[in-house]
C-alpha positions as CSV (number, residue, x, y, z in Angstrom):
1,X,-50.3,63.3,22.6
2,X,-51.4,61.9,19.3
3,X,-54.1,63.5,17.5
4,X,-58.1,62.7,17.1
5,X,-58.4,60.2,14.3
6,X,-60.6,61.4,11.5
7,X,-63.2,59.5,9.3
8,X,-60.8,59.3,6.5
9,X,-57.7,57.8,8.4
10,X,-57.5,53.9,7.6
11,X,-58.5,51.4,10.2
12,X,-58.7,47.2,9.7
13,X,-61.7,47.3,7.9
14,X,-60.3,49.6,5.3
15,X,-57.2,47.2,5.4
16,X,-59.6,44.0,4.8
17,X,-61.4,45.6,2.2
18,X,-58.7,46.8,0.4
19,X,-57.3,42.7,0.4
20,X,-60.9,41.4,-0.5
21,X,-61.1,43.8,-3.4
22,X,-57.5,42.5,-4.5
23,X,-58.4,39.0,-4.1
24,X,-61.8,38.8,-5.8
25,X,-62.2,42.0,-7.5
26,X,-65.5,40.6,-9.1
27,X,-67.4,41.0,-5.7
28,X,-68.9,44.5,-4.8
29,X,-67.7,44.5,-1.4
30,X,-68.6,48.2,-0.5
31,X,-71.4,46.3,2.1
32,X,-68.2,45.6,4.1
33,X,-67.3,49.3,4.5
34,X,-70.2,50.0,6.9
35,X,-71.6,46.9,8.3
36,X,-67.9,45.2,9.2
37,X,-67.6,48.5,11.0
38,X,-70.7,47.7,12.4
39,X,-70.2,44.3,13.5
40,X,-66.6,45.7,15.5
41,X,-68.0,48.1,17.3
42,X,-70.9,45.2,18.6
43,X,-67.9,43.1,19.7
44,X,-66.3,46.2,21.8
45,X,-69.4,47.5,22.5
46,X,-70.7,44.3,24.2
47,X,-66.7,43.4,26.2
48,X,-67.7,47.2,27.4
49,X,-71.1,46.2,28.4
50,X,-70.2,42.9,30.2
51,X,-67.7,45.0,32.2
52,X,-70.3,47.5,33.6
53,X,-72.8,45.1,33.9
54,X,-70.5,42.7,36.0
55,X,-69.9,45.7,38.6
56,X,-73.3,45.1,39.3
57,X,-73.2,41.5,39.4
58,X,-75.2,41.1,36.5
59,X,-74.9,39.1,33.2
60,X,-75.7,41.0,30.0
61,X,-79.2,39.1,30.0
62,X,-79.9,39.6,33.5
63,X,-79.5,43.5,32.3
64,X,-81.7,43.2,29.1
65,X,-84.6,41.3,31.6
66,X,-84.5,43.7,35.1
67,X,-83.8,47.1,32.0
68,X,-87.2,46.2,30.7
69,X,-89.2,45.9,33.6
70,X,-87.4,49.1,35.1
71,X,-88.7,50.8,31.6
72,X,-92.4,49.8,32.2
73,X,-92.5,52.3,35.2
74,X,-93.6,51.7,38.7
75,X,-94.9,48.8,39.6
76,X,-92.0,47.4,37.5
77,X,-93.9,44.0,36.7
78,X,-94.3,43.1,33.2
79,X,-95.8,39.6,31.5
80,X,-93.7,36.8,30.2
81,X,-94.6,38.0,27.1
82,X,-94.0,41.4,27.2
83,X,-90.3,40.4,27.8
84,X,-90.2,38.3,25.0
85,X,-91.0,40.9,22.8
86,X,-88.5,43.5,24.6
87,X,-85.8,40.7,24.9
88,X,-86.0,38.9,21.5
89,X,-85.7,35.5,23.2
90,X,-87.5,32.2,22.8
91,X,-90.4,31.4,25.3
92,X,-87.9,28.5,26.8
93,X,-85.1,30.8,27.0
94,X,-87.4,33.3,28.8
95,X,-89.1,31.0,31.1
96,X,-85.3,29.6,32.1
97,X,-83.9,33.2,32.9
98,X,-86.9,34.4,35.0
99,X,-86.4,31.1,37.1
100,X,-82.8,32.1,37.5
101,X,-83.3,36.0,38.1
102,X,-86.2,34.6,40.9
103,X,-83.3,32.4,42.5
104,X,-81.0,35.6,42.8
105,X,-83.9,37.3,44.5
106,X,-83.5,40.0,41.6
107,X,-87.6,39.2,40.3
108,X,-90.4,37.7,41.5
109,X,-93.7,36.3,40.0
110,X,-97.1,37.2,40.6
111,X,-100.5,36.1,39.8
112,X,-102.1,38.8,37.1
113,X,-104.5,41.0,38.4
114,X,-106.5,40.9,35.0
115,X,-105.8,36.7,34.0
116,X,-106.0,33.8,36.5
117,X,-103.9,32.1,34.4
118,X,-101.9,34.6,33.3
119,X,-98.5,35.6,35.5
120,X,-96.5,38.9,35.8
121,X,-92.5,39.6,36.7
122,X,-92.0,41.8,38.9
123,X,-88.8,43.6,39.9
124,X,-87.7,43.4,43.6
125,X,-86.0,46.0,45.6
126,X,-82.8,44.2,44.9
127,X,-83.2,43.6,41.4
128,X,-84.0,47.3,41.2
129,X,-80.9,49.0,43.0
130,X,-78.8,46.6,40.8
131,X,-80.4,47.5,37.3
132,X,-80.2,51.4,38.4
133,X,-76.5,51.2,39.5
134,X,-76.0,49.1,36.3
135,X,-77.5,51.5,34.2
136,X,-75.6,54.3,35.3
137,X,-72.2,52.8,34.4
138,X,-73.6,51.5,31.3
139,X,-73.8,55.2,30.0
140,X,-71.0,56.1,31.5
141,X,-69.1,53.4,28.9
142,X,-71.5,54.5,26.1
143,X,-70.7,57.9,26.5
144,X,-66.8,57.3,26.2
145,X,-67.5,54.9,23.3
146,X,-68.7,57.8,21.6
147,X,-66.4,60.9,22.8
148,X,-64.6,61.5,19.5
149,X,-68.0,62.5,18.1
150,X,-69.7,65.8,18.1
151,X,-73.5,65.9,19.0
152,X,-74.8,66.9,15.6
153,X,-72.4,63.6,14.2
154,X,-74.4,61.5,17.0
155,X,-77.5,62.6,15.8
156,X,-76.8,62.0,12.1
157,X,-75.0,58.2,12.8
158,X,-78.3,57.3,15.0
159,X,-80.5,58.6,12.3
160,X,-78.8,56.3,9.9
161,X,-78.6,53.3,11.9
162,X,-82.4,53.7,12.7
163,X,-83.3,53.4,8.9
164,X,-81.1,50.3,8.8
165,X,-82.1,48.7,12.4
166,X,-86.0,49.7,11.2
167,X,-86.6,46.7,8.4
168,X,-85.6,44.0,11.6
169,X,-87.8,45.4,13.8
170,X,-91.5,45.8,12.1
């Protein structure tokens, strides 16, 4: 059995900084030492993601939609525009995908109680039992993503990412 890799053992981005520095060693390209890192793990993380979310029969944006209304607590109904906000997607996009998820009997739409205009998503029991068993294997594939770290190195590495992730979201 091979041993635990450790933060200094090379990996590709090491290897593609090392040839960027050699071809155009007038470009700072330290940036690439964290966020090409960064943008790696977003690609495996989200192959890992469509997989648990697919045992559920869900597509990653299905998850993000039914996840946000399962956050807002029971009666798990939230507006349109509340899952803009939560989803970063267009209006257009939104309106599409909560026609779809109503079609797959996973949400439904309801007048507001406080707007007679206004609308509200709400989950149903379906779309609920499939976001709670999609959730569950979803941190099951987190958790193994992040096995080779210790808890005190998971708390530091979200710590840092918050400072960076902060400026996109105020």
């Amino acid at each position: 059995m091979s041993a635990q890799p450790t933060s200094t053992d090379p990996d590709e981005v090491d290897r593609i900084v090392e040839a960027w520095q050699r071809e155009r060693p007038d470009l700072d390209v330290t940036p690439l030492t964290v966020l090409s890192r960064v943008t790696r793990l977003a690609r495996h993380l989200d192959l890992a993601r469509r997989g648990a979310f697919s045992r559920s029969d869900l597509e990653s944006w299905e998850f993000d939609v039914l996840a946000a209304l399962r956050r807002a607590g029971a009666p798990y109904r939230l507006s349109p525009g509340a899952l803009l906000t939560q989803t970063l997607v267009t209006s257009g996009t939104m309106t599409n995908r909560i026609d779809r998820m109503v079609a797959h009997g996973l949400v439904r739409r309801e007048p507001s109680p406080d707007d007679r205009r206004g609308v509200l998503v709400r989950l149903t029991d379906e779309g609920l039992a499939r976001v709670d068993a999609a959730m569950a294997d979803f941190l099951d594939v987190e958790a193994s993503l992040l096995r080779g770290l210790t808890s005190d190195q998971r708390d530091e590495l979200a710590g840092l990412l918050r400072i960076v992730v902060r400026q996109f979201d105020e």
